[in-house]
C-alpha positions as CSV (number, residue, x, y, z in Angstrom):
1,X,-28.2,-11.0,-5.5
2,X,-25.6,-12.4,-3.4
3,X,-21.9,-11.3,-2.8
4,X,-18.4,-12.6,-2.7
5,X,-16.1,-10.0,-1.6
6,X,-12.5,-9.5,-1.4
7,X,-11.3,-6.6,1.1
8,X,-8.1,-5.0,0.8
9,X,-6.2,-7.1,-1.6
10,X,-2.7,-5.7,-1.5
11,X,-0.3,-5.9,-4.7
12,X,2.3,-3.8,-5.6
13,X,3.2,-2.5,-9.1
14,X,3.8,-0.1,-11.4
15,X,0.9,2.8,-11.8
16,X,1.1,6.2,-12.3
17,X,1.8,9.4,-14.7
18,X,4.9,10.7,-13.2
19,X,8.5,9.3,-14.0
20,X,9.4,8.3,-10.2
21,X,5.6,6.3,-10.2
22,X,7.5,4.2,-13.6
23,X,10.6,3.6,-11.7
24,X,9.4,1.1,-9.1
25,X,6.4,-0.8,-7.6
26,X,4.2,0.8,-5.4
27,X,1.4,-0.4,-3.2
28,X,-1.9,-0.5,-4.8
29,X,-5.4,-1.8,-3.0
30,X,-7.8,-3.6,-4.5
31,X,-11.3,-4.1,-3.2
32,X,-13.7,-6.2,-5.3
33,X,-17.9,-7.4,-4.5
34,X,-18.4,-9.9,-7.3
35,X,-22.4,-10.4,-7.5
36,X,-23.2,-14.2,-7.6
37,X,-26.2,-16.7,-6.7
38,X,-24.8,-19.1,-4.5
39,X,-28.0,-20.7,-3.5
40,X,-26.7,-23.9,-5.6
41,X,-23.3,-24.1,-3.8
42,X,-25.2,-23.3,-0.4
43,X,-26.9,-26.7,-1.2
44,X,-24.4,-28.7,-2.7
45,X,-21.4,-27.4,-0.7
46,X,-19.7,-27.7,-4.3
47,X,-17.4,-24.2,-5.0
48,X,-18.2,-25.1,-9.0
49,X,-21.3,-23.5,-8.5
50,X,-19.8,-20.1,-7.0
51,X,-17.1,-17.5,-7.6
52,X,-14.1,-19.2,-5.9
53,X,-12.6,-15.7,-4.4
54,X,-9.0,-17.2,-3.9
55,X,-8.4,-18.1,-7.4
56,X,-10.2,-14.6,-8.2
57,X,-7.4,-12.4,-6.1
58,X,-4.7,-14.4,-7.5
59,X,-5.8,-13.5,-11.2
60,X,-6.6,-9.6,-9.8
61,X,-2.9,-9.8,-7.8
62,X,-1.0,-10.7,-10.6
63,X,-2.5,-8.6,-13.2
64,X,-2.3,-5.6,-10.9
65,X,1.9,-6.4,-10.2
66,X,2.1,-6.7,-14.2
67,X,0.3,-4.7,-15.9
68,X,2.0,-1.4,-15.5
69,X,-0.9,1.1,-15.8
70,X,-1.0,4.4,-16.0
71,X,-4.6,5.2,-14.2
72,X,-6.2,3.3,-11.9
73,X,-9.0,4.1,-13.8
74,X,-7.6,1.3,-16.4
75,X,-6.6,-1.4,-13.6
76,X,-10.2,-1.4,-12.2
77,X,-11.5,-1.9,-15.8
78,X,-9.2,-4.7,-16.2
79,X,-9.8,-6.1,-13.1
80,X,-13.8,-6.2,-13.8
81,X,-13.3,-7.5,-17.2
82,X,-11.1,-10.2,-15.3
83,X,-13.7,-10.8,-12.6
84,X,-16.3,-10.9,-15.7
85,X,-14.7,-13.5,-17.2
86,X,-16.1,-16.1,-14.7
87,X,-19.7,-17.3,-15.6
88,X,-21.1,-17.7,-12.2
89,X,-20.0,-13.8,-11.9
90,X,-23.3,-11.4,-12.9
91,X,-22.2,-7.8,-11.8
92,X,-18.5,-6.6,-10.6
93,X,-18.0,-3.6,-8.2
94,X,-14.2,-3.0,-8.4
95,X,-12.7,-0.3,-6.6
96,X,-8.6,0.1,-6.6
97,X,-6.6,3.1,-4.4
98,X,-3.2,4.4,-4.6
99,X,-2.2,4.9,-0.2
100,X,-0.2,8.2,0.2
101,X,-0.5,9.2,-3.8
102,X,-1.9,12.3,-2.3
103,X,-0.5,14.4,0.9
104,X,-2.9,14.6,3.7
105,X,-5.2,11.7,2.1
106,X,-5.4,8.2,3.4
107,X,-5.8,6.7,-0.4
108,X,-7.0,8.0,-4.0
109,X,-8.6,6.0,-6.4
110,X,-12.0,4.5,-8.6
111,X,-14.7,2.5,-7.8
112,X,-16.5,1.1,-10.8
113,X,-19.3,-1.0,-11.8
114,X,-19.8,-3.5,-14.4
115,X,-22.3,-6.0,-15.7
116,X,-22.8,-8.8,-18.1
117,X,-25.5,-6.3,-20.0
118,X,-23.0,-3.9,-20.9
């Protein structure tokens, strides 16, 4: 199966358990591998026929600066179920990280998978 991936999509909002996490946006970073065919739009040269990635990190962008989750665990699942939502997308791989939520790490967060099938 083929890919379209989006690497470090940056959007900042509200996420987190503590009371200072609610008080303002933060920096959140979303990494998504959409599983696709694109033999058709390799073809045609028609995007109809693939997962147009732009329009794709605009919907995960703004849903992640909105939705005001508590886990990121939720945000990825919304964020697949978003990515599911286009027919030309088969499987999802969806992984979003908190930079500097944790001293001495680089990032925390959840990578998840999800399919038409489930």
């Amino acid at each position: 199966m083929d890919k379209i991936i989006l690497k470090d999509l940056v959007a900042r909002g509200i996420i987190g358990l503590n009371d200072w996490e609610r008080e303002k946006p933060q920096e959140i970073l979303i990494n998504i591998i959409a599983y696709t065919d694109i033999r058709k739009t390799a073809e045609s040269d028609d995007i109809d026929f693939s997962v147009n990635y732009r329009t794709l990190a605009k919907k995960a962008q703004a849903h992640a600066e909105t939705a005001k989750r508590l886990t990121v665990e939720a945000l990825a699942s919304d964020i697949a179920a978003i990515g599911l939502e286009d027919p030309n997308v088969k499987k999802i791989l969806v992984r979003v990280e908190k930079p500097g939520a944790v001293r001495f790490a680089k990032s925390v967060g959840v990578e998840i998978e999800r399919s038409r099938e489930e």
